[in-house]
C-alpha positions as CSV (number, residue, x, y, z in Angstrom):
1,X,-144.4,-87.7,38.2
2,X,-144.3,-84.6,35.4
3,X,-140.7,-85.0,35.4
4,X,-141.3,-88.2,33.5
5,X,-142.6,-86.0,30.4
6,X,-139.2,-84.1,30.3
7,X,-137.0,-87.7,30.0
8,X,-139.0,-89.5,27.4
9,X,-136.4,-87.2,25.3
10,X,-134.2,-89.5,26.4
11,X,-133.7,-93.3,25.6
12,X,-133.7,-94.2,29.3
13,X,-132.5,-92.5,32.6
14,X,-131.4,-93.8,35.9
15,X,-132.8,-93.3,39.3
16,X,-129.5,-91.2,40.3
17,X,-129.8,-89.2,37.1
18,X,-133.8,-88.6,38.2
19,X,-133.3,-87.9,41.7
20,X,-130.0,-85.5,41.2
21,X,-132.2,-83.8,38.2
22,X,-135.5,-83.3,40.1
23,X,-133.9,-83.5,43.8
24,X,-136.2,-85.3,45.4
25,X,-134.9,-88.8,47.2
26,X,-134.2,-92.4,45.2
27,X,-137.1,-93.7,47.4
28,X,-139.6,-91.2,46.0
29,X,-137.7,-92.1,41.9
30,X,-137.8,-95.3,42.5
31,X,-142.3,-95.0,44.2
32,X,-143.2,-93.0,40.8
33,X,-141.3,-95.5,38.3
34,X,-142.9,-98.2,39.7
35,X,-146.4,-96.6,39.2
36,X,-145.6,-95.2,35.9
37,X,-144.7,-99.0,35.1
38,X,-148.0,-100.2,36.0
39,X,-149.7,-97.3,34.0
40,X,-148.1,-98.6,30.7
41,X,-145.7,-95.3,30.3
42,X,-142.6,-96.9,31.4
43,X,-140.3,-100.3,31.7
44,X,-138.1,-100.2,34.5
45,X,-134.7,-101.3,33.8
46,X,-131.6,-102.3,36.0
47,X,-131.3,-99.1,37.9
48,X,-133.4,-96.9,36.0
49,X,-136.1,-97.0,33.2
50,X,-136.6,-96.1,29.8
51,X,-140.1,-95.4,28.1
52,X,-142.5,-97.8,27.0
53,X,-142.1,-96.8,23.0
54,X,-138.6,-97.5,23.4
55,X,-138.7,-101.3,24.8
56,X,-138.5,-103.1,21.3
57,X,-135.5,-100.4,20.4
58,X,-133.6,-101.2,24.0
59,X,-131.6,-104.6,22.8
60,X,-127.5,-103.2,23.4
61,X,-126.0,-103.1,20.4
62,X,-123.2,-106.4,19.8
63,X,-120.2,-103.9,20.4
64,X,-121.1,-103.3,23.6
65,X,-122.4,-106.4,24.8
66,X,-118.8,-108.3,24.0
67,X,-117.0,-105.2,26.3
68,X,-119.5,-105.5,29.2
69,X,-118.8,-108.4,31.9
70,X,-116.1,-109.7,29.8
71,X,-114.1,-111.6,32.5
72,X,-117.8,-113.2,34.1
73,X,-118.2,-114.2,30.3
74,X,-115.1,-116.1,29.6
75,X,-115.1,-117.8,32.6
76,X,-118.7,-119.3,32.1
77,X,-117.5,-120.1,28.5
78,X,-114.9,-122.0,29.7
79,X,-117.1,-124.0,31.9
80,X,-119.5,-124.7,29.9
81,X,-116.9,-126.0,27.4
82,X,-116.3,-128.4,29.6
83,X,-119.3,-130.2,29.5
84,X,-119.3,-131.3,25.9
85,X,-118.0,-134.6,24.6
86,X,-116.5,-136.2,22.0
87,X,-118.9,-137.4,19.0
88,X,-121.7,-135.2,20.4
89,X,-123.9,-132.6,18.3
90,X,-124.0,-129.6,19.8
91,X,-126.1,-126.1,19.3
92,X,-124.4,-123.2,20.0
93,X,-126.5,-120.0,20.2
94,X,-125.4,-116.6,19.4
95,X,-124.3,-114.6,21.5
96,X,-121.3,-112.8,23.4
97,X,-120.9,-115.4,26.0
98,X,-122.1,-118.4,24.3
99,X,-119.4,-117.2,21.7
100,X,-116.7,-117.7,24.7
101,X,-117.3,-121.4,24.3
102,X,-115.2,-121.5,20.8
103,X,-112.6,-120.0,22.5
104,X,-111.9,-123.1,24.6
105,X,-113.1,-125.9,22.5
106,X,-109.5,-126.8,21.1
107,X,-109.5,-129.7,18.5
108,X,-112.8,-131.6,19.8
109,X,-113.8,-134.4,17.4
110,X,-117.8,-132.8,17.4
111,X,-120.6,-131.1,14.6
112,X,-121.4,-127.7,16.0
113,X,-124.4,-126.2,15.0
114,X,-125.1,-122.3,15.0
115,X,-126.8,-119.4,14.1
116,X,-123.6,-116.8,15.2
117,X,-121.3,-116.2,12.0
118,X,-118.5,-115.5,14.5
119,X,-118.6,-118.8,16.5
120,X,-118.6,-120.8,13.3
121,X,-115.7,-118.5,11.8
122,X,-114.0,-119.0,15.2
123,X,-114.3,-123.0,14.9
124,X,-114.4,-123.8,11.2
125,X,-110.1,-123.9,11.2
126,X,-110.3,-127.6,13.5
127,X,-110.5,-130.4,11.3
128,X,-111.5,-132.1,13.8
129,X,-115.1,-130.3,14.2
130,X,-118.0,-130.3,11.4
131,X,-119.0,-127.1,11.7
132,X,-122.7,-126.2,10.3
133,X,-124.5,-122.9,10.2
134,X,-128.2,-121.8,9.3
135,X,-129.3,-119.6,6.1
136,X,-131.1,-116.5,6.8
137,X,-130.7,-112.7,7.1
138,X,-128.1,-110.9,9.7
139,X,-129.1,-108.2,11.8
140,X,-126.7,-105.1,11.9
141,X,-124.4,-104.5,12.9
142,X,-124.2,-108.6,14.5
143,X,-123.2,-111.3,13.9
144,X,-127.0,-113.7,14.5
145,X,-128.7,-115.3,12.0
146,X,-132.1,-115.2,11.6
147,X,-135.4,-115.5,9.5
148,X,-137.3,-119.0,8.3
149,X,-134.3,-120.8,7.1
150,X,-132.8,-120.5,10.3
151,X,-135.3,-121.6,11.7
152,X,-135.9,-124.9,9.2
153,X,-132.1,-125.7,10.4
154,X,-132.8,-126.3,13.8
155,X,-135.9,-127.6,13.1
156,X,-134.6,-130.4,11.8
157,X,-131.3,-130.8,14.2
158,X,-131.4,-133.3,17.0
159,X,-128.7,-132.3,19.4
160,X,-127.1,-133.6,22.6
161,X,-126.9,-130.4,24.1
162,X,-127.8,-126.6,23.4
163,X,-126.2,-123.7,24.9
164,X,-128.3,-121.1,25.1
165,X,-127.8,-117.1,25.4
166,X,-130.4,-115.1,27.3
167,X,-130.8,-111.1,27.6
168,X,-132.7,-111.5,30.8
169,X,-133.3,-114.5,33.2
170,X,-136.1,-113.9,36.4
171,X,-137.2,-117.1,38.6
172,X,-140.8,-116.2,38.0
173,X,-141.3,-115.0,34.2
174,X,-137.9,-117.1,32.5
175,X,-135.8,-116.4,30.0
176,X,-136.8,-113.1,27.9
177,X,-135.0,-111.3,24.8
178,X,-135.0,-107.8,23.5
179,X,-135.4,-108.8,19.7
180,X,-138.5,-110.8,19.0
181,X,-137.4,-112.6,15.6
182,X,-134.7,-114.5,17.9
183,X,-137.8,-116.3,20.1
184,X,-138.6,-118.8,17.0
185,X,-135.3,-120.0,16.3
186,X,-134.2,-120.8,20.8
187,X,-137.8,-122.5,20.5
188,X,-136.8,-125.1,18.1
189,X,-132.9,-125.2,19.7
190,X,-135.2,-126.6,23.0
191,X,-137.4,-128.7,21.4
192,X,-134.7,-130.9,19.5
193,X,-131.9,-131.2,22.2
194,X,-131.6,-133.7,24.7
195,X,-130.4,-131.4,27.0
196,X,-130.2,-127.2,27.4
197,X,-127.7,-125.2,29.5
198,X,-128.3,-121.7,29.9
199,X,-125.1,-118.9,29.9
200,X,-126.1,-115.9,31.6
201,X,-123.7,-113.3,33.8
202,X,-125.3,-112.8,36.6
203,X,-125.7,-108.7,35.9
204,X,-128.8,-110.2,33.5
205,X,-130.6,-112.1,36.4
206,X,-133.5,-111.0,38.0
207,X,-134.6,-108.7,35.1
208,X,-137.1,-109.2,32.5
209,X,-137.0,-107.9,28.4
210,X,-139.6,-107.3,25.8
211,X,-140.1,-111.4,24.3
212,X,-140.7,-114.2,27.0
213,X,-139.4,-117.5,25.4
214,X,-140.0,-119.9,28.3
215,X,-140.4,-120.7,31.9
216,X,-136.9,-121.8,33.7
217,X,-138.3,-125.2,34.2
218,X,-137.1,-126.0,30.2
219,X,-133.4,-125.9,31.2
220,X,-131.4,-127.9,32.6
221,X,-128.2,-126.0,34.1
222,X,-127.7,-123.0,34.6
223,X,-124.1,-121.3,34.0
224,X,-123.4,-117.9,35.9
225,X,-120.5,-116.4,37.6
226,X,-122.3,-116.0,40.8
227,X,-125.7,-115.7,42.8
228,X,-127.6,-115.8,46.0
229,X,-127.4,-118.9,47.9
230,X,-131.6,-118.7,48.5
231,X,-132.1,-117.8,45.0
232,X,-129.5,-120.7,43.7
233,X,-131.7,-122.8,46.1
234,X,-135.1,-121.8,44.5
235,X,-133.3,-122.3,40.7
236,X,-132.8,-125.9,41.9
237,X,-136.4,-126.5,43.5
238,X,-137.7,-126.0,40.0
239,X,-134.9,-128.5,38.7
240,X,-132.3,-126.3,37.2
241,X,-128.7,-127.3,38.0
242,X,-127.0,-124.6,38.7
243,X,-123.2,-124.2,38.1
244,X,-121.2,-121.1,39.3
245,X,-118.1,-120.4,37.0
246,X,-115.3,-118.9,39.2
């Protein structure tokens, strides 16, 4: 496991970088991460890891998020848009899929409530739509809000439904985020709507990040473009409705 010292240079490697570098076999890569894991020295990561110093610095930067899965994305945007209502206040969380929901919202007669300058600078042209965002400090380069008066805002909304965003999404530990400041405000986005859907492409499932804001039994769908039949089964068991955008 020495190799490890050598690619702590770097901000994470894969298991094919590791085992091409060192040429031993993915097995024995993917034997050592998992013991240098338990040992505090690493976080594994879909298909590789990165070192345990670097966790808090591993959220992807906005760019990047709105150019990866961008098809999967739209798609459970445009589902989940379909499940809101005339006359109903809605939350809308930052992020680059919950953000796909303004793109297919039209001229809806609702109050939106947010914490992503984009989503309300998407909606705020239909006259048909109050559109309200929270005070607070941005994060850059991003578009969230964050900070106390965020916070204070959706403290004090009661909504019909919040659509949620989520880094990482794992039957067993729930939903979990790269940047600790967002836990706060999602906590009061759950406690003061009647009902919370979850968008998450189904690259982010199964993994864990560095902030655990709940267990999955707090939701109540579930929006991805795809997943295991036995795992969609388990989702359900713990009363998660889950809806696959296609």
């Amino acid at each position: 496991m020495r190799f490890w010292n050598i690619y702590t240079k770097k901000k994470e490697a894969t298991v094919n970088e590791l085992s091409k570098k060192f040429n031993v076999s993915k097995v024995t890569i993917r034997k050592d991460l998992i013991e240098l894991e338990s040992k505090g020295k690493i976080k594994k990561n879909h298909g590789g890891a990165i070192p345990a110093e670097n966790i808090m610095l591993n959220e992807m930067p906005y760019y990047k998020k709105n150019m990866t899965a961008i098809n999967e994305k739209r798609k459970i945007g445009q589902l989940a848009s379909k499940l809101i209502q005339d006359k109903q206040i809605v939350i809308i969380d930052n992020g680059s899929t919950t953000n796909e929901i303004a793109s297919f919202l039209n001229d809806k007669e609702i109050v939106v409530v947010t914490n992503d300058i984009r989503i309300a600078n998407k909606l705020c042209g239909y006259p048909s739509m109050n559109i309200v965002i929270c005070g607070g400090y941005i994060k850059t380069p991003g578009y969230a809000v964050f900070g106390a008066m965020a916070e204070d805002l959706f403290k004090h909304t009661l909504a019909d439904i919040c659509f949620l965003s989520v880094d990482s999404l794992d039957i067993n530990t729930g939903l979990s985020y790269n940047f600790l400041d967002s836990i706060a405000i999602k906590k009061q986005m759950i406690r003061n709507s009647n009902k919370v859907i979850v968008l998450c492409d189904s690259s982010k499932i199964g993994k864990q990040s560095f902030s655990k804001l709940c267990d999955v039994d707090k939701i109540d769908v579930l929006i991805t473009d795809s997943m295991d039949i036995k795992l969609k089964r388990r989702f359900e068991e713990k009363g998660v409705r889950v809806l696959i955008a296609k």
